[in-house]
Biopython code that builds the backbone (N, CA, C, O; Angstrom):
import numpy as np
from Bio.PDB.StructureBuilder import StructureBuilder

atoms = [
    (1, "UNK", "N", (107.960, 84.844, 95.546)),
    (1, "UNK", "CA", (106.697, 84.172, 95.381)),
    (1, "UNK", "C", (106.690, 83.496, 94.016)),
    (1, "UNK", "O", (107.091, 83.998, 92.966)),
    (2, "UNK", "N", (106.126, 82.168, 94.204)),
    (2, "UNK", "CA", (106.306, 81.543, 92.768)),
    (2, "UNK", "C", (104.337, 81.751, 91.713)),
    (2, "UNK", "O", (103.185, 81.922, 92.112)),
    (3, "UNK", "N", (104.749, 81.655, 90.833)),
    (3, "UNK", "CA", (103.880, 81.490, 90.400)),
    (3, "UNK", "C", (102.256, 80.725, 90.674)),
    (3, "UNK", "O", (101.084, 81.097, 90.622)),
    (4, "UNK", "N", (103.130, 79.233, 91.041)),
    (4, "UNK", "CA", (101.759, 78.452, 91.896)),
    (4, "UNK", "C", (101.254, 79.303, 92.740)),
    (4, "UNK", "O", (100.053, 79.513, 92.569)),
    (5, "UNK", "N", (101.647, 79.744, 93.411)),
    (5, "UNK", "CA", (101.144, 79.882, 95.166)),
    (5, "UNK", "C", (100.430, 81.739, 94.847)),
    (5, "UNK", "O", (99.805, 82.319, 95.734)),
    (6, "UNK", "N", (100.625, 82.204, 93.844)),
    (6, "UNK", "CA", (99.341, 83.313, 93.263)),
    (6, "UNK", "C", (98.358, 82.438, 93.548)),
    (6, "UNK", "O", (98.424, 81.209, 93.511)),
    (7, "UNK", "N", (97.104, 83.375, 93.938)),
    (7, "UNK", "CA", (95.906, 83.110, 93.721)),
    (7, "UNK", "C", (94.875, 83.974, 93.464)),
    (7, "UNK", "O", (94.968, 85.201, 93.521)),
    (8, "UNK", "N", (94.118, 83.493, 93.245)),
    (8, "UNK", "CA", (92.704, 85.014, 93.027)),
    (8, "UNK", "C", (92.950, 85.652, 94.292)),
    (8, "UNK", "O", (93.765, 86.569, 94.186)),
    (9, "UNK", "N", (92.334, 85.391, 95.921)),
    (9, "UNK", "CA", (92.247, 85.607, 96.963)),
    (9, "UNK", "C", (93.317, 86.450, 96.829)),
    (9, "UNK", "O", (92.939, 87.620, 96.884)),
    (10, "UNK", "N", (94.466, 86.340, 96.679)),
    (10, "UNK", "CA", (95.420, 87.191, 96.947)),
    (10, "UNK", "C", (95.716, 88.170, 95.799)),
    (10, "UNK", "O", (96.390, 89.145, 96.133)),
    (11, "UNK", "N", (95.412, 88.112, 94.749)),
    (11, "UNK", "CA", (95.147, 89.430, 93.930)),
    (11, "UNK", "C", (94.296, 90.301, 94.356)),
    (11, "UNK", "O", (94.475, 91.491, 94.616)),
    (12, "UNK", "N", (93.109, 89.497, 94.435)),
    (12, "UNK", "CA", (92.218, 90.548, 94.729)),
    (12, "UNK", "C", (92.405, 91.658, 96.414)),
    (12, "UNK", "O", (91.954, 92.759, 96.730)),
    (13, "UNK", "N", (93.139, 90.817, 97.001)),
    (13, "UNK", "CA", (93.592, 91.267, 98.515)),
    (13, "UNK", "C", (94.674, 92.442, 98.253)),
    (13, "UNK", "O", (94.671, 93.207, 99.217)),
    (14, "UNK", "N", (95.695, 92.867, 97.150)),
    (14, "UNK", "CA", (96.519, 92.942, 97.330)),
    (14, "UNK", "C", (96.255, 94.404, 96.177)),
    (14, "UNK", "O", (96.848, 95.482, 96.210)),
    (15, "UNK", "N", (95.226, 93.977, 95.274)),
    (15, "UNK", "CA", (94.393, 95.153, 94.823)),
    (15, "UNK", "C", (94.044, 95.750, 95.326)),
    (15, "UNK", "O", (94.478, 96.900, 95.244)),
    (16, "UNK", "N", (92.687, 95.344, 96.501)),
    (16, "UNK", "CA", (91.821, 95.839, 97.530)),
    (16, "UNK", "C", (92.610, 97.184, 98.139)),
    (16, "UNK", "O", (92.170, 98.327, 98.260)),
    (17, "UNK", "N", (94.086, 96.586, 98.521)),
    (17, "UNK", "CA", (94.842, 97.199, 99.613)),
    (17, "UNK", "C", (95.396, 98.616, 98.695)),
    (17, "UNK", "O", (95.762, 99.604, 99.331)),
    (18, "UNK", "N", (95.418, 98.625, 97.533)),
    (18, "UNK", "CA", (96.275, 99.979, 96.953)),
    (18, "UNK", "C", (95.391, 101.078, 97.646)),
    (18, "UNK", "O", (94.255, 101.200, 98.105)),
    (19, "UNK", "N", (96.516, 101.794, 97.472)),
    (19, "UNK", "CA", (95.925, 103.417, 97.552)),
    (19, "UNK", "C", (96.948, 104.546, 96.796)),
    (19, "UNK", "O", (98.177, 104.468, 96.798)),
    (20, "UNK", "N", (96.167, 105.583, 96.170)),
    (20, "UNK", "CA", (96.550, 106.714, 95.571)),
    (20, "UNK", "C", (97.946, 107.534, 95.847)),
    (20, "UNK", "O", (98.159, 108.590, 96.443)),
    (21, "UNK", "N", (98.703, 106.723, 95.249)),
    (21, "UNK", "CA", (99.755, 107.533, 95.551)),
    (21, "UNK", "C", (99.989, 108.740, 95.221)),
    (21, "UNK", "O", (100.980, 109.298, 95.692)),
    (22, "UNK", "N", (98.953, 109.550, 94.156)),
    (22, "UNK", "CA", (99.251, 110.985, 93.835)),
    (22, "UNK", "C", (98.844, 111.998, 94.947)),
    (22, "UNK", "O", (99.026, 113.206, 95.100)),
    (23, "UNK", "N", (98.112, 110.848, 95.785)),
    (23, "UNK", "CA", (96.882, 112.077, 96.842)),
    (23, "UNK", "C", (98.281, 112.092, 97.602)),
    (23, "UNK", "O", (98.470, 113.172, 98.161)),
    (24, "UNK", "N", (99.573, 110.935, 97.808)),
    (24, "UNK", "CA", (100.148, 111.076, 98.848)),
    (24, "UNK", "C", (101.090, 112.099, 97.859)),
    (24, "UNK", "O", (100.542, 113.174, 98.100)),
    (25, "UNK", "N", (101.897, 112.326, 97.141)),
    (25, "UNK", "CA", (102.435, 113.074, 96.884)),
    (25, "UNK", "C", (102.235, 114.412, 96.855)),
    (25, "UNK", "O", (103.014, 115.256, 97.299)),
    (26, "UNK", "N", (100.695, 114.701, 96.086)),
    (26, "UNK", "CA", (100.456, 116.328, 96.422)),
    (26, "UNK", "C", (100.779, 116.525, 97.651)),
    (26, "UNK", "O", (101.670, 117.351, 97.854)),
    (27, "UNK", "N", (100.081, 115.746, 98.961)),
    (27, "UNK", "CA", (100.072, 116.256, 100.187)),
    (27, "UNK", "C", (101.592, 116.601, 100.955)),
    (27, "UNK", "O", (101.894, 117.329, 101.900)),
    (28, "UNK", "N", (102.472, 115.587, 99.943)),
    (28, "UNK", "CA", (104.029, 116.203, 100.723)),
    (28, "UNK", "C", (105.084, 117.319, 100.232)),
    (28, "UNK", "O", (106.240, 117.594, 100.554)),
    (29, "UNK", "N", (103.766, 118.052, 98.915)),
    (29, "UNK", "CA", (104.543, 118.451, 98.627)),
    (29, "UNK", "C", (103.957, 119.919, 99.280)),
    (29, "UNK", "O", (104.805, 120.773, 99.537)),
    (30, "UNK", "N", (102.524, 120.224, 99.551)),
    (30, "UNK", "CA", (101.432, 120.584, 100.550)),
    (30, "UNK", "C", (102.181, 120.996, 101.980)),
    (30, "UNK", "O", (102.285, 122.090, 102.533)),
    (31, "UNK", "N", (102.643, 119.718, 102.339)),
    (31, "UNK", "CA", (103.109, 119.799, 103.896)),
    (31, "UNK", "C", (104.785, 120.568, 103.786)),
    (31, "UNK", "O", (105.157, 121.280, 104.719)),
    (32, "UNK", "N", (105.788, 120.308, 102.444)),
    (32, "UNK", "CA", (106.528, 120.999, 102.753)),
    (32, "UNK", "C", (106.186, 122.361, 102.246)),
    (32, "UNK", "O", (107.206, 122.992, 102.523)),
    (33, "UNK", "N", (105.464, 123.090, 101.741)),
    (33, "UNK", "CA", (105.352, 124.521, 101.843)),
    (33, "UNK", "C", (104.905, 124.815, 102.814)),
    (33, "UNK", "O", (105.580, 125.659, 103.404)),
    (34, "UNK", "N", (103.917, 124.469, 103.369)),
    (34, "UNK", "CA", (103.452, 124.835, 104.722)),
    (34, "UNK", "C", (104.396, 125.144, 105.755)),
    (34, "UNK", "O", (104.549, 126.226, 106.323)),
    (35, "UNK", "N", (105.319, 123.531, 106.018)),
    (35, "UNK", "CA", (106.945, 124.329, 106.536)),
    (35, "UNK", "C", (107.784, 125.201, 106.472)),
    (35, "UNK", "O", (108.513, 125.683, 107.339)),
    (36, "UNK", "N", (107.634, 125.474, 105.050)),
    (36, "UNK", "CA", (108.371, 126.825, 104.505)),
    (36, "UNK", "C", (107.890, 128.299, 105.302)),
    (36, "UNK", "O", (108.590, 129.147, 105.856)),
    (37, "UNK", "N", (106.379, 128.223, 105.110)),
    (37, "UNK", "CA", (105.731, 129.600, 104.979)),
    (37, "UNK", "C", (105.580, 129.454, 106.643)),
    (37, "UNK", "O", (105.401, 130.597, 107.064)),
    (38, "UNK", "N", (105.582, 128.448, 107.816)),
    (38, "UNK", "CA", (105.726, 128.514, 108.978)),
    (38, "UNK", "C", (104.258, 128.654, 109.142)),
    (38, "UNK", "O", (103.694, 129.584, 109.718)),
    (39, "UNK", "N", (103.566, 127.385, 108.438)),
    (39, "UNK", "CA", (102.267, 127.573, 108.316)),
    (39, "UNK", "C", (101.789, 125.958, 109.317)),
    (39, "UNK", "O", (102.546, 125.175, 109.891)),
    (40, "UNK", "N", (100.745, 125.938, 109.236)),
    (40, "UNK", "CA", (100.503, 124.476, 110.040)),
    (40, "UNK", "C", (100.056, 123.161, 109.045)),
    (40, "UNK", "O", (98.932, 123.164, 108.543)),
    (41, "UNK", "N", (100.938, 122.119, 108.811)),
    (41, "UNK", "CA", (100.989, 121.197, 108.405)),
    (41, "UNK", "C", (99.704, 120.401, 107.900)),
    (41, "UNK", "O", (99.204, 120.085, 108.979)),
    (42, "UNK", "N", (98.970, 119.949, 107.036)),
    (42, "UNK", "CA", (97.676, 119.531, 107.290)),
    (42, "UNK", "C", (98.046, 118.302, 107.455)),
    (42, "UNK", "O", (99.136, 117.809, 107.166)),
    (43, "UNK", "N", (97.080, 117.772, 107.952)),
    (43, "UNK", "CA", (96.788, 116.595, 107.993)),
    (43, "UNK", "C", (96.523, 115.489, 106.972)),
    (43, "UNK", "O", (95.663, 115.808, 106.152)),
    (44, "UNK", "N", (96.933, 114.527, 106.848)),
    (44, "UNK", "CA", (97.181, 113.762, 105.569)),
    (44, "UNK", "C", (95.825, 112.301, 105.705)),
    (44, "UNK", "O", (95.319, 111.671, 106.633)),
    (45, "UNK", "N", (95.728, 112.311, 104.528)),
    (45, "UNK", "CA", (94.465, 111.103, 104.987)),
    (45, "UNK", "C", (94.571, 110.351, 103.382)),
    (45, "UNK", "O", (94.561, 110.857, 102.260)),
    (46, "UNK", "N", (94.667, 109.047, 103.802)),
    (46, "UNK", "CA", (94.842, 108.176, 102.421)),
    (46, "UNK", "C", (93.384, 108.284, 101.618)),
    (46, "UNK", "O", (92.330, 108.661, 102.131)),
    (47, "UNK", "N", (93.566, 107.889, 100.319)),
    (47, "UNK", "CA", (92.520, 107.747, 99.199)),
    (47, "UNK", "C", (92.776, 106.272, 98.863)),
    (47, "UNK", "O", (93.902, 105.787, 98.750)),
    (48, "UNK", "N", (91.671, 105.633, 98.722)),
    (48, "UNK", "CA", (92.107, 104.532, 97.416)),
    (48, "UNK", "C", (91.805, 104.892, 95.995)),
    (48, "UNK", "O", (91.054, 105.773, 95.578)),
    (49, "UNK", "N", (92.554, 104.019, 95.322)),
    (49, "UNK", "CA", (92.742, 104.271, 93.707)),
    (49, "UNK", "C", (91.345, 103.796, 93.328)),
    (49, "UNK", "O", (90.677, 103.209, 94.179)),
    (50, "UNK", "N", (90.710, 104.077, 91.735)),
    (50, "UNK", "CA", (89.466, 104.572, 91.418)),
    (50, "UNK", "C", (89.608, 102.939, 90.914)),
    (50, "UNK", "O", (90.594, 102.203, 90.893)),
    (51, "UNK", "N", (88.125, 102.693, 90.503)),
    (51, "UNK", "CA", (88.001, 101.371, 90.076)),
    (51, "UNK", "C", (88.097, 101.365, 88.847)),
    (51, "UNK", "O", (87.644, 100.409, 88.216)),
    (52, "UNK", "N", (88.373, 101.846, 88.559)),
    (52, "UNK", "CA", (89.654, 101.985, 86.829)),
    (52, "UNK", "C", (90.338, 101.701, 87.111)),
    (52, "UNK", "O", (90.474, 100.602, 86.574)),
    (53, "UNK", "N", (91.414, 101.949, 87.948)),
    (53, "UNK", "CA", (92.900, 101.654, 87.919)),
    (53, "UNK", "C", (93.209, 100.439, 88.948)),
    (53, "UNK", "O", (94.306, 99.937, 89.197)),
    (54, "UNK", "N", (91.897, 100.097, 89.493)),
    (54, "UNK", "CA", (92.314, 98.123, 90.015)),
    (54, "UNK", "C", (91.999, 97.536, 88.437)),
    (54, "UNK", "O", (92.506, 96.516, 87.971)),
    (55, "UNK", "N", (91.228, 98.258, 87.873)),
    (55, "UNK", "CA", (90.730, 97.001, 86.574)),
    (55, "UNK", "C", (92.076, 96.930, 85.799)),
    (55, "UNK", "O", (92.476, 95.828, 85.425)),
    (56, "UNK", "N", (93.067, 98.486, 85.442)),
    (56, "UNK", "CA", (93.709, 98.380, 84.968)),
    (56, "UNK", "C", (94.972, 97.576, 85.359)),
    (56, "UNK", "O", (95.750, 97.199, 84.483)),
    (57, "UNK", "N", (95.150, 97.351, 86.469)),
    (57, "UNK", "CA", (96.213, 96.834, 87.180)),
    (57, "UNK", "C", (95.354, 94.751, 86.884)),
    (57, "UNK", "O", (95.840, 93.690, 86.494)),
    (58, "UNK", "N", (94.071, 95.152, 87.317)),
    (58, "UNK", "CA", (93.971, 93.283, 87.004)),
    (58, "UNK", "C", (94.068, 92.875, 85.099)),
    (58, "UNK", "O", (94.347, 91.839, 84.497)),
    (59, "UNK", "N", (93.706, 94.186, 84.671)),
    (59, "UNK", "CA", (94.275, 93.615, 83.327)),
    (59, "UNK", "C", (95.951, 93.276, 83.232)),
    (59, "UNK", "O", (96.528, 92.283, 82.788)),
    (60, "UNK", "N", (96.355, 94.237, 83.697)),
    (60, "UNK", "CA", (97.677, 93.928, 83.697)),
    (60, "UNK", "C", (97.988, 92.436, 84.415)),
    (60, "UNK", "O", (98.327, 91.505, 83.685)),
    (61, "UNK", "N", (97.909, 92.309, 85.339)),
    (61, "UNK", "CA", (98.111, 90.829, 85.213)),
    (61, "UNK", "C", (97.929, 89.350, 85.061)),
    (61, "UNK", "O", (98.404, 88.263, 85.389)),
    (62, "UNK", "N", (96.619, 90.138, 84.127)),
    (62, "UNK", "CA", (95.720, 88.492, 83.378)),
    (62, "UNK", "C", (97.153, 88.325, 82.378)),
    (62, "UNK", "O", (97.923, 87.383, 82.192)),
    (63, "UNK", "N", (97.071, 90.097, 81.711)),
    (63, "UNK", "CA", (97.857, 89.674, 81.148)),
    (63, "UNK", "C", (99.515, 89.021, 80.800)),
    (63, "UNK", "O", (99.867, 88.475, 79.755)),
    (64, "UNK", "N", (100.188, 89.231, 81.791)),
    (64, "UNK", "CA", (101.100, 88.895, 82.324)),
    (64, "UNK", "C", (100.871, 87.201, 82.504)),
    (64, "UNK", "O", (101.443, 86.467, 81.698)),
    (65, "UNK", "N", (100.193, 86.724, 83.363)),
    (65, "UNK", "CA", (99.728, 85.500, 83.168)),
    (65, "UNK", "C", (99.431, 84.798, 81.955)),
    (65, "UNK", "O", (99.972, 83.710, 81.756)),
    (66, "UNK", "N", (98.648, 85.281, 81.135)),
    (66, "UNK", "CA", (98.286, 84.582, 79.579)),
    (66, "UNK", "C", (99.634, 84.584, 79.119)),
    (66, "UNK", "O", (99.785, 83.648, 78.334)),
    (67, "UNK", "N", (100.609, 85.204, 79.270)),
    (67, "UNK", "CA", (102.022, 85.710, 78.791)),
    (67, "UNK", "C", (102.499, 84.526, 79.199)),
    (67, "UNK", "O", (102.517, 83.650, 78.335)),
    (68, "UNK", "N", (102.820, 84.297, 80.077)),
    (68, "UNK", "CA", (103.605, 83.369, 81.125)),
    (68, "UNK", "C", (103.193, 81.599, 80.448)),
    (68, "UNK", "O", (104.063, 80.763, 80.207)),
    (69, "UNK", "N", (101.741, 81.384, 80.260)),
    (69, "UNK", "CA", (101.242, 80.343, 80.061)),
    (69, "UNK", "C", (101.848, 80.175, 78.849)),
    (69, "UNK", "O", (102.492, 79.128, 78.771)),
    (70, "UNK", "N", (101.848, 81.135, 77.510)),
    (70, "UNK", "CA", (102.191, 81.021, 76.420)),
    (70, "UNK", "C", (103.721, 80.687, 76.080)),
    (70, "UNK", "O", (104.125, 79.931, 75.196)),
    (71, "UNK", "N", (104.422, 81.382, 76.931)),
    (71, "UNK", "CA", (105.554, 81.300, 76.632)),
    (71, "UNK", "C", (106.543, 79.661, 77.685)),
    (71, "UNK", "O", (107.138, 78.726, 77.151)),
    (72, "UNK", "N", (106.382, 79.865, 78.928)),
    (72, "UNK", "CA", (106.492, 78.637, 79.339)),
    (72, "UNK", "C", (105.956, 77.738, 79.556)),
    (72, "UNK", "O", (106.731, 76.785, 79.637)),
    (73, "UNK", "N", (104.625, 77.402, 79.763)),
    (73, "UNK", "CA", (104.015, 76.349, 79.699)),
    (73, "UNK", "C", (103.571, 75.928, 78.406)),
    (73, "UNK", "O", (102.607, 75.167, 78.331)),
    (74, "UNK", "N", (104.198, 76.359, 77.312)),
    (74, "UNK", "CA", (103.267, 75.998, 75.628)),
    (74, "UNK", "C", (102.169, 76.071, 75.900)),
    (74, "UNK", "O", (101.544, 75.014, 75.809)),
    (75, "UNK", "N", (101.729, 76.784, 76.161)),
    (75, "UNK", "CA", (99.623, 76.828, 75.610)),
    (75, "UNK", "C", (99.873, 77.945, 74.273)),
    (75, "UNK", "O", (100.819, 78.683, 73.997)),
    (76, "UNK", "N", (98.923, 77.757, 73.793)),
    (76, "UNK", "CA", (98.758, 78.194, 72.648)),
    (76, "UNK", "C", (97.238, 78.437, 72.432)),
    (76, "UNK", "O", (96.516, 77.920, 73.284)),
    (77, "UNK", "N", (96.628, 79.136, 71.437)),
    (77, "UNK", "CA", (95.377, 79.246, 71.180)),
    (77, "UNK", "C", (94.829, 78.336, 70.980)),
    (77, "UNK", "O", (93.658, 78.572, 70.683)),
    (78, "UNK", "N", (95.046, 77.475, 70.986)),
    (78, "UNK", "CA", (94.298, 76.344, 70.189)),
    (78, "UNK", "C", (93.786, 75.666, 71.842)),
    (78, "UNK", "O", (92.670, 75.606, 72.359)),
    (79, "UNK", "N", (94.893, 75.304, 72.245)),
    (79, "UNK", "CA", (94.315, 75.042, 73.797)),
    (79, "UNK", "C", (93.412, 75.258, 74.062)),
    (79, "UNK", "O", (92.447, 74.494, 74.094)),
    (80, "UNK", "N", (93.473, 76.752, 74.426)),
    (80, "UNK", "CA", (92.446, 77.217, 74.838)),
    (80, "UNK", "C", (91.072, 77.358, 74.265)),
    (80, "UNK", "O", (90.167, 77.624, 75.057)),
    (81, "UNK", "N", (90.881, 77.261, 73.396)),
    (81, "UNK", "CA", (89.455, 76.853, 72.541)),
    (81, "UNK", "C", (88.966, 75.667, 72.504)),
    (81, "UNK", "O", (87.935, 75.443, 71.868)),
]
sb = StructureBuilder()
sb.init_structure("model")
sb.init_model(0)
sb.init_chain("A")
sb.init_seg("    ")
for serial, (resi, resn, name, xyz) in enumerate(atoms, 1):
    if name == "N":
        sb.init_residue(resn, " ", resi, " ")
    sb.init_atom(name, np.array(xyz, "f"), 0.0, 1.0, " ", f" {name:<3s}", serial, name[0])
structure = sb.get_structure()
């Protein structure tokens, strides 16, 4: 994917879509003791991530972007003011 063809729509889509990968890890680690002890498996059910960690992830790639502008496209502060 190139740079152009990012868009808001698709950040925000692609944010929207995360989910908690720690909820998935406890749970496999959950489901293999349960195997162990010859116990019954629970059932697994996704979480999404807290709205902290989309903000932190869209900071991350404003900033990445402001990065990108600065370094290959020459913008500079001044530009932007």
């Amino acid at each position: 994917m190139k740079l152009k063809d990012i868009t808001e729509a698709k950040i925000y889509v692609a944010v929207s879509k995360m989910r908690n990968r720690k909820v998935r890890e406890r749970w496999e680690k959950q489901a293999e003791a349960a195997k162990r002890k010859g116990k019954e498996i629970p059932a697994y059910s996704e979480a999404q991530v807290t709205t902290a960690t989309k903000e932190k992830h869209l900071a991350i790639i404003m900033k990445s972007l402001l990065r990108t502008a600065e370094r290959e496209w020459k913008w500079s502060e001044d530009m932007l003011t």
